[in-house]
N, C-alpha and C positions, 0 to 999 in steps of 0.2 A: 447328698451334695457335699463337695469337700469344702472345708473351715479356715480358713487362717486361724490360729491359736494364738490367743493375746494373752496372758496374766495378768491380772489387775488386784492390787493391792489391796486388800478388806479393809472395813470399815474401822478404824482406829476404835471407836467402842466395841469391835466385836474382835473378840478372842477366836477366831479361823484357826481350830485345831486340826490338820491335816494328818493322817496314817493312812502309809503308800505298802501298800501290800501286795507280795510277788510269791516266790519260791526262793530257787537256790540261788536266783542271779538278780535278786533284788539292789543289789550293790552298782548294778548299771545305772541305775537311778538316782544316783547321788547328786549327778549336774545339775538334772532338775530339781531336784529335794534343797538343794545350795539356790537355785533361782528363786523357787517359791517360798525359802527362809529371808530373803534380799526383798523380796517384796511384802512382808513382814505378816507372812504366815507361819503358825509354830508346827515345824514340820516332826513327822519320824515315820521309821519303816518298822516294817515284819515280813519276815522271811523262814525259811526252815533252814539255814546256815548260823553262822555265829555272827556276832557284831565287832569282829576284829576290823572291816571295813569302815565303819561308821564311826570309829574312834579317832581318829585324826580330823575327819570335817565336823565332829562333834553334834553326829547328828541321833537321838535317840534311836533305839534299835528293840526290838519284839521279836523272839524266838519262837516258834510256835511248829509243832507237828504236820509235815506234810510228805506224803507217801504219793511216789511216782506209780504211774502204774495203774489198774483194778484190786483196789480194796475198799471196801466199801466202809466196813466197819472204824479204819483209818481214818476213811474221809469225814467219818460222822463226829469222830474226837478231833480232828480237826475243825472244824463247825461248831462245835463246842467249846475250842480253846479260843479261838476267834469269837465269838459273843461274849466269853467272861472277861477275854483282853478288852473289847470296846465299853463294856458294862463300867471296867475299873479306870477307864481311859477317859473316855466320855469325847473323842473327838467328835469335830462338827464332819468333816469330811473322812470320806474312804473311799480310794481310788485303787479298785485292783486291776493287777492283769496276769496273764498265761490261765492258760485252761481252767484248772481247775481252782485256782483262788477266783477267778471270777463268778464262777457258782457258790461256793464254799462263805465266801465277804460278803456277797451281797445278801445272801440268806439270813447270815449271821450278822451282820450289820443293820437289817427290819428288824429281824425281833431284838437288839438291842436300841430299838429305835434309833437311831444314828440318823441327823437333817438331812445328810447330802449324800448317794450312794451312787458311785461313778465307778463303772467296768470298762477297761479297754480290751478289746477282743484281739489278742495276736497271733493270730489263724486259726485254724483247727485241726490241728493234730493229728494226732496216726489215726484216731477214727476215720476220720474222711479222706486219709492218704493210703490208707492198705486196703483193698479188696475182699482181704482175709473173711472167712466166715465171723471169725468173733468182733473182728468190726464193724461188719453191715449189722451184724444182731447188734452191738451195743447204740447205733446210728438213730434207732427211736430213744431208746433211755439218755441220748446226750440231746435229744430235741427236747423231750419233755424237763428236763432241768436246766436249759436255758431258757424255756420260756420263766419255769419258775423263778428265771435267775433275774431273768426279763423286768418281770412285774416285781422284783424287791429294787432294782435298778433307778435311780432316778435319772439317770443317761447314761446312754448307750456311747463308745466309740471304736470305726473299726479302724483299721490298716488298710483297706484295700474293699472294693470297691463288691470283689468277687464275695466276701463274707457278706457286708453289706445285702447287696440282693437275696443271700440263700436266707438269710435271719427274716429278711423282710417278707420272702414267699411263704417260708413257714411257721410264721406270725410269731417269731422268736423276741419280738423287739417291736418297740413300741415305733413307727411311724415318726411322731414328733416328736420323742425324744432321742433324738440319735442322728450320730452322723460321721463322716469319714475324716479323719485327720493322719495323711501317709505317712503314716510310719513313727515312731518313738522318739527318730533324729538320732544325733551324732552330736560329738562335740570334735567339730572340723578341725577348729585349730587345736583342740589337744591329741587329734590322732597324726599329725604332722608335728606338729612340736615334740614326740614321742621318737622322734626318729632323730641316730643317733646322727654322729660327725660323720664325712667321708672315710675318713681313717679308719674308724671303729666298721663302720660297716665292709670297709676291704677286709679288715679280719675275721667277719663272718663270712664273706665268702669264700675265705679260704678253710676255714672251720667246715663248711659243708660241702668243700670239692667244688666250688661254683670256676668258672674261667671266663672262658667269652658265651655260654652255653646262653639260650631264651630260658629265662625261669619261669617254669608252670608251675603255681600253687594253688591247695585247696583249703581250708582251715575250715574245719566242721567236727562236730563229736562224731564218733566210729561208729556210727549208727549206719543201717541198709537206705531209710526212706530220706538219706540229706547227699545219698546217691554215691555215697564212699566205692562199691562197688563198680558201679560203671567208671570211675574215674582211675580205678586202678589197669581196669580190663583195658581203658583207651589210650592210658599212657603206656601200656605194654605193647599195644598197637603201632602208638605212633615212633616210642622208641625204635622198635624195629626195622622202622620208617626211616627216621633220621635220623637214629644214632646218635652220636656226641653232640646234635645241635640243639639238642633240649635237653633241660633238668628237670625233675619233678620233684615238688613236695607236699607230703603232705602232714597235714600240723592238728593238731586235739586228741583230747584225753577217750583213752576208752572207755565205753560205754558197757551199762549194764541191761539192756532194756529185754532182754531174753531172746527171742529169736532175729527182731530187728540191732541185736549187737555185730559188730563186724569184730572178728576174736582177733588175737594179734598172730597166730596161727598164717592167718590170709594174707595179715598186710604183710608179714615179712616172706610169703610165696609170689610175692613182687616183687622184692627189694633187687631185682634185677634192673627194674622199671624204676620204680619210685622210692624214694629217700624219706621214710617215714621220722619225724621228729619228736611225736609225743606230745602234751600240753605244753606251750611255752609262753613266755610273758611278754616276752621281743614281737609283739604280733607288729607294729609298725615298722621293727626292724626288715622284719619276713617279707612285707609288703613291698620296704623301699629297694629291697634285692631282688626282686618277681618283676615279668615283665607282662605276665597275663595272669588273670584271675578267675579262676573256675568253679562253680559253685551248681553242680547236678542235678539240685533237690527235687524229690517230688514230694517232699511234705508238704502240707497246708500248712503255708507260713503266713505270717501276718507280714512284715517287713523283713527280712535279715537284714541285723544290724548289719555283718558280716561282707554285705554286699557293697553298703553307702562306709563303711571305714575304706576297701579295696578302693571303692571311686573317689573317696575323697585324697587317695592316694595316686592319684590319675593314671590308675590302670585299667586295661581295658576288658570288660567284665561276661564271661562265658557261662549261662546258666539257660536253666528248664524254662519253657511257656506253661507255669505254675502260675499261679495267686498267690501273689507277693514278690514272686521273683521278676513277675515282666513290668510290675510296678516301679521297677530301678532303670531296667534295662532297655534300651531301644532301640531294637534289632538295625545295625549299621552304621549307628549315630556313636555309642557308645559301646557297644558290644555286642554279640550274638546269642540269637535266644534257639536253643536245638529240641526238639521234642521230649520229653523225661523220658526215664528208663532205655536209652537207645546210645549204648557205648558207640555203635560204629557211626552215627552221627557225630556223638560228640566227639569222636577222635579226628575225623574228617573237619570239623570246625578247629581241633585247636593247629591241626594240623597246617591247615589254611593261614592261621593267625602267624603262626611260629614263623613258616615262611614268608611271610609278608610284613616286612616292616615297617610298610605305609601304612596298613590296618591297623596296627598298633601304635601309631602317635597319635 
């Protein structure tokens, strides 16, 4: 059943020592970290990045070893760096999330006895997204360590409704302790207040060749299963379609993930079609120039943040009937949801949009 999420300020005798624990994009977390500091909890993170982020909101920061990917041996010195952090730490709460810190914290968090031990589950990853042989084999070894992950848990929460059910069929999660709260959230007004002046923003469009064209954009790391592929293959399609009356972009860092990377080889045997940009910072800029928002994925997502900054940019939002992705979207109402993996649907949908510019306000 979904929650409203309150914050309520601890007990002025009790020291509520909070450690929010992520990976590399622990730094998304700061809003909230800054909320539950305001509500006069003593906050900090850990991540596997540096704490150049956390130095200006002055929020304690915890470096710790974390390897993307299948290494086991990695993940066990991670488990280990994580129990000596909370041992020397002594916080009252630990709240993880992404994949594998939500196994890794919670393990590591019981045996350093830790009171409060809260995983937020933000989908399930390329286990449950690829077909592949080594991810149906690895599909029991990640049940059996979520339940473990389960029973060190003192609550469960998911994203979407879809994880929900499969944790609960496969007795991953406790029943009563757990429950749905969509999505991570946003900070609305700082992803519009991010966006520059008129002016500034004519000089990017003139930076990236933009005129009177419909802007199609996609912002995702260069990964296979976030659907980079099919959106290259639909916008070659639809370019050839209509020509000069579309622009395409697309925008994120390339990836290393080994066969699910998309090499830069590919994207630029498009650049016919699509205006690849690279990592950029300007992501509200990018938004406030796009007139449609495209997002493929068939990963097992929890929420894409990626989705709810596009909408709170009041563009209209083109993605998969995934778990997590149709949790944003409402096929009509707000944008269109096309089958994953099926370039000439999605080209046929943005094509529809491009042309119609009642569909899009």
């Amino acid at each position: 059943m979904s929650e409203s999420l309150r914050i309520e300020s601890p007990p002025r005798t009790m020291a509520a020592k909070l450690n929010y624990i992520g990976g590399e994009d622990v730094e998304l977390r700061i809003p909230l970290l800054e909320r539950l500091r305001a509500c006069g909890f003593s906050v900090s993170a850990s991540g596997s990045r540096t704490a150049e982020p956390f130095k200006l909101p002055g929020i304690e920061f915890f470096q710790y070893p974390l390897e993307r990917g299948i290494h086991p041996l990695a993940d066990r010195a991670s488990q280990r760096a994580l129990r000596e952090l909370f041992l020397r730490q002594r916080p009252s709460i630990v709240h993880a999330f992404d994949t594998k810190p939500t196994i890794l914290a919670m393990l590591a968090a019981r045996a350093a006895q830790v009171p409060c031990r809260i995983r937020t589950i933000t989908g399930m990853g390329y286990i449950f997204s690829s077909s592949s042989l080594l991810a149906l084999s690895l599909r029991p070894i990640y049940c059996r360590l979520q339940r473990r992950a389960g029973a060190s848990a003192t609550y469960t929460i998911f994203q979407n409704r879809d994880d929900q059910a499969y944790f609960l069929a496969n007795r991953m999660v406790d029943p009563n302790r757990q429950s749905v709260v969509l999505s991570s959230g946003i900070d609305v007004a700082g992803v519009t207040q991010r966006r520059s002046s008129e002016s500034q923003l004519s000089h990017l469009r003139a930076e990236l060749g933009i005129d009177q064209q419909v802007v199609v954009t996609m912002i995702s790391r260069m990964v296979k299963h976030k659907g980079v592929t099919e959106f290259l293959v639909a916008a070659r399609a639809v370019k050839q379609k209509l020509g000069s009356q579309v622009h395409f972009l697309l925008v994120g860092p390339l990836a290393s993930e080994g066969r699910q990377a998309v090499d830069a080889q590919m994207i630029k045997s498009y650049r016919d079609a699509v205006q690849y940009l690279g990592p950029r910072q300007d992501i509200s800029d990018l938004l406030a120039v796009s007139h449609l928002f495209v997002l493929p994925s068939y990963y097992r997502e929890g929420v894409p943040r990626v989705l709810l900054e596009a909408g709170a940019m009041r563009l209209p939002l083109l993605t998969t009937d995934m778990p997590g992705c149709r949790e944003v979207v409402r096929d009509g109402i707000n944008g269109r949801i096309v089958p994953p993996r099926n370039a000439h649907q999605l080209a046929a949908a943005i094509s529809e949009l491009v042309c119609a510019k009642e569909l899009r306000a």
